[in-house]
C-alpha positions as CSV (number, residue, x, y, z in Angstrom):
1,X,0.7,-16.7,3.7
2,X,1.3,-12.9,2.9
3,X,-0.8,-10.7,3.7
4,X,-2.6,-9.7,0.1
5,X,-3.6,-6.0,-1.0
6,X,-7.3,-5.5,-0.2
7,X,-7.2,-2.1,-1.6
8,X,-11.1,-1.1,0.0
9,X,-11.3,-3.9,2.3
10,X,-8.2,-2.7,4.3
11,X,-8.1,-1.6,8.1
12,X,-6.6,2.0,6.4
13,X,-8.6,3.6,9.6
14,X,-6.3,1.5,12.3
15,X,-2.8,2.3,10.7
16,X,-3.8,5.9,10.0
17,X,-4.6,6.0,13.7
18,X,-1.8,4.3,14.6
19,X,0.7,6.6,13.4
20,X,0.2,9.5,16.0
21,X,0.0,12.1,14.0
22,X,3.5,12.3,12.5
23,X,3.3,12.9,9.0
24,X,6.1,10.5,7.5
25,X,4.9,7.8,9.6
26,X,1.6,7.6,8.4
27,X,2.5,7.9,4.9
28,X,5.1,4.8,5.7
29,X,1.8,3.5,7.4
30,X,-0.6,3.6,4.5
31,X,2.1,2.9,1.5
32,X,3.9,-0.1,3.2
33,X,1.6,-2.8,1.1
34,X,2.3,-0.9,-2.1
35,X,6.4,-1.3,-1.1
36,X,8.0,-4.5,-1.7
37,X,11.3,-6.3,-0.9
38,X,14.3,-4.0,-1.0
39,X,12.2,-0.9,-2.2
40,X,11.9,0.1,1.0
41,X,15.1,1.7,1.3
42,X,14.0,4.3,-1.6
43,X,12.1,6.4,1.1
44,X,13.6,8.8,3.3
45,X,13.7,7.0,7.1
46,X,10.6,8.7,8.5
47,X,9.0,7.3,5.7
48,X,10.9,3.6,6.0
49,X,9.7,3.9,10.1
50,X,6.1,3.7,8.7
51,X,6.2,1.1,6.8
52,X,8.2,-1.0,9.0
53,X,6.0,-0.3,11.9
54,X,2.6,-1.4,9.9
55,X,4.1,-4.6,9.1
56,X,4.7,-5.0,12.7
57,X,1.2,-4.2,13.4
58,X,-0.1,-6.4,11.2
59,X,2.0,-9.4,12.7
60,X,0.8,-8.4,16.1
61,X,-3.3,-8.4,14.8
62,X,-2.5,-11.5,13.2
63,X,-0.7,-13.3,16.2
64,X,-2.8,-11.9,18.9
65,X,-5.7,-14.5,20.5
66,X,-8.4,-12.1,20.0
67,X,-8.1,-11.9,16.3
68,X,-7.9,-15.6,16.1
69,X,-11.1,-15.9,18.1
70,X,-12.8,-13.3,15.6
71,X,-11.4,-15.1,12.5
72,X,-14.0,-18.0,13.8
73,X,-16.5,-16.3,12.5
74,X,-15.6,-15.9,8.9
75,X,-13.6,-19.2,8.3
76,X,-16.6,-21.6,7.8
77,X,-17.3,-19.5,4.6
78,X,-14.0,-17.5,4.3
79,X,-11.0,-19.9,4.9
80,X,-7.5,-17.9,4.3
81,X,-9.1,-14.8,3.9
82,X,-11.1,-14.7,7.1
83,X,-8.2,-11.9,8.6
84,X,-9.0,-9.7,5.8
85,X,-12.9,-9.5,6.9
86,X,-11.9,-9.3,10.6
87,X,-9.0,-6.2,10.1
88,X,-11.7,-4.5,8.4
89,X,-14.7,-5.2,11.9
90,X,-12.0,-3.8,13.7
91,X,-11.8,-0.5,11.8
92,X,-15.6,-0.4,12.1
93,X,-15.3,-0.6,15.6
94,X,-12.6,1.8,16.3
95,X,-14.5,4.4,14.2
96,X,-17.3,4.0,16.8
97,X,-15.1,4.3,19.6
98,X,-15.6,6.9,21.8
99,X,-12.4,6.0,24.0
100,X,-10.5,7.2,21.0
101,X,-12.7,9.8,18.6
102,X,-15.1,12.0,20.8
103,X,-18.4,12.5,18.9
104,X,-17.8,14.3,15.6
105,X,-14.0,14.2,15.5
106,X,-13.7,10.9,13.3
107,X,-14.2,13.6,10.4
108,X,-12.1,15.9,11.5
109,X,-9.4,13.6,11.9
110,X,-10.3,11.8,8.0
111,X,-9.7,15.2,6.9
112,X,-6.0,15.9,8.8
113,X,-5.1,12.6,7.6
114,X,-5.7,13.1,3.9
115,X,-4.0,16.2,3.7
116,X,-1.1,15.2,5.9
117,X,-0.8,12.2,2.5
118,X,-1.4,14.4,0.2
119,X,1.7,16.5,0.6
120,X,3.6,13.4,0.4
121,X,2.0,12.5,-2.8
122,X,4.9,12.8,-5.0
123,X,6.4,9.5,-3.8
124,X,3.4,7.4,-3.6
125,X,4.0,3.9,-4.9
126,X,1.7,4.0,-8.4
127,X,-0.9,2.0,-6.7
128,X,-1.5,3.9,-3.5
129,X,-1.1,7.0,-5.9
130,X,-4.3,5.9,-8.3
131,X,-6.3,4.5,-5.1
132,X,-5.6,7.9,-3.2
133,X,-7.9,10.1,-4.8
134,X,-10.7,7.8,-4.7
135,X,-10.1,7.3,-0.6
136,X,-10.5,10.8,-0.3
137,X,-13.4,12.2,-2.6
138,X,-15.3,8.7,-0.6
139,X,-14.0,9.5,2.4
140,X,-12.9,5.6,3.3
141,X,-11.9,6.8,6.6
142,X,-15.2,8.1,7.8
143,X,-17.3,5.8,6.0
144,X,-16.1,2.6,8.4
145,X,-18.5,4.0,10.9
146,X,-21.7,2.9,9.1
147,X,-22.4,-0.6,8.7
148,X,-23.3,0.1,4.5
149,X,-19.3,1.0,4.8
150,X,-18.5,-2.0,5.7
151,X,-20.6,-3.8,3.2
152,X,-18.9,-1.7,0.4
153,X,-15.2,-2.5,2.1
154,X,-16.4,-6.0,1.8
155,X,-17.3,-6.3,-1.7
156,X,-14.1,-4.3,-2.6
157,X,-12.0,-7.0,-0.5
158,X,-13.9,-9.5,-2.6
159,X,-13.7,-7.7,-6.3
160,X,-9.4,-7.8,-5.7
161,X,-8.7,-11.4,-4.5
162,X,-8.5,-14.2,-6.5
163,X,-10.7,-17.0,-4.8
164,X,-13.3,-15.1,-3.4
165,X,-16.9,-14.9,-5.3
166,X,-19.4,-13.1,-2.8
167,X,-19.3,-10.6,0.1
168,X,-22.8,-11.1,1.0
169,X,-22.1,-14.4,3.3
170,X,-19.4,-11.9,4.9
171,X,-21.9,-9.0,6.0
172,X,-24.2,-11.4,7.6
173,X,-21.9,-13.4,9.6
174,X,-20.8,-9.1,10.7
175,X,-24.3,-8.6,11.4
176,X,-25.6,-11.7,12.9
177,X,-22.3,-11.8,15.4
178,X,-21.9,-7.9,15.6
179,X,-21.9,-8.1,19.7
180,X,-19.7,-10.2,20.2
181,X,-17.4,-8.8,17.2
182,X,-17.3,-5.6,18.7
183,X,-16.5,-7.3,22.5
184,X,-13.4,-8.6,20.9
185,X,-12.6,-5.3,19.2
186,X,-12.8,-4.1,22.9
187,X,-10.6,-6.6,23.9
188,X,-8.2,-6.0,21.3
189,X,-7.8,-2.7,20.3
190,X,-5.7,-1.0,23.8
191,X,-3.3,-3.8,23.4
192,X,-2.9,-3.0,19.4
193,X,-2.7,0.7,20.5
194,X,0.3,0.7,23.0
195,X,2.3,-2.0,21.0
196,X,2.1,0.5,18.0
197,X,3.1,2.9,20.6
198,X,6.2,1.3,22.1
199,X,7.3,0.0,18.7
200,X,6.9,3.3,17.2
201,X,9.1,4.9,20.1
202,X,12.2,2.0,19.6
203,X,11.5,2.8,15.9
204,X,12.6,6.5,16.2
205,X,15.2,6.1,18.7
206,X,16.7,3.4,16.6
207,X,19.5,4.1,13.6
208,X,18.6,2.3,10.4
């Protein structure tokens, strides 16, 4: 199936992270949901990079044997949508990871990214463009750190698809497996990390 738009019950933390910094990227990054088909090829290419490089991303978390081990945990109650609950863990996790975020910085680095977006503002897809404001005056980014965050990204996830009726089954399945959710994250995460890495480099060195 495709992958739907979560809005707040996306893994926004992961691809913002994932972009290394550059500025286009990211944007590509965090749009590329909002961009369908051939309008893709309205951006300017930094901006076309990004895109192309979450939907890699996204196929890579989706194909990988860790997320299909985590996805156990949510498809009893959860079916098709069990991804959507597990992208979001995994931005809980890496927001509590001190391999990548030293204490204190996850802020600092929530703040860099939404003023990096914000100058890019002007070509926001409409949806991304009406969502922005509220990621930023909530601080999404930060707020995957606290578990009450994830409850909130939940319910969002939940309020925007069609067949789903309750977050509350989803939170405790997250809380009642939280150890071994956040083993797999573990287990994950560095190969996520330098495949967004090597694609991002062929990306750049390549002529679209």
């Amino acid at each position: 199936m495709d992958r739907l738009v979560y809005l707040w019950g996306m893994n926004y933390l992961a691809h913002a992270y994932l972009s290394f910094g550059i500025p286009e990227i990211l944007t590509g990054n965090m749009i590329s949901d909002f961009v369908k088909g051939k309008k893709k090829f309205d951006f300017p290419s930094g901006i076309r990079q990004g895109i192309t490089l979450h939907r890699l991303i996204d196929e890579f978390t989706d194909s990988h044997p860790a997320t299909r081990e985590a996805r156990q945990f949510f498809r009893p109650a959860y079916r098709l949508y069990a991804g959507a609950f597990v992208d979001v863990v995994y931005d809980h996790f890496l927001a509590l990871d001190t391999s990548e975020f030293l204490p204190g910085t996850l802020g600092e680095f929530a703040a860099e990214t939404y003023e990096k977006l914000s100058a890019f503002a002007p070509v926001f897809p409409e949806p991304f463009a009406g969502m922005f404001p509220y990621m930023r005056s909530q601080n999404w980014l930060l707020n995957y750190q606290n578990r009450e965050g994830i409850r909130s990204s939940f319910g969002g996830l939940v309020r925007r698809a069609a067949y789903l009726h309750e977050a509350r089954t989803a939170f405790g399945v997250f809380e009642e497996n939280y150890l071994a959710l956040g083993d797999i994250y573990r287990s994950f995460f560095p190969h996520l990390k330098t495949f967004a890495s090597d694609t991002l480099r062929d990306l750049r060195g390549s002529v679209e």
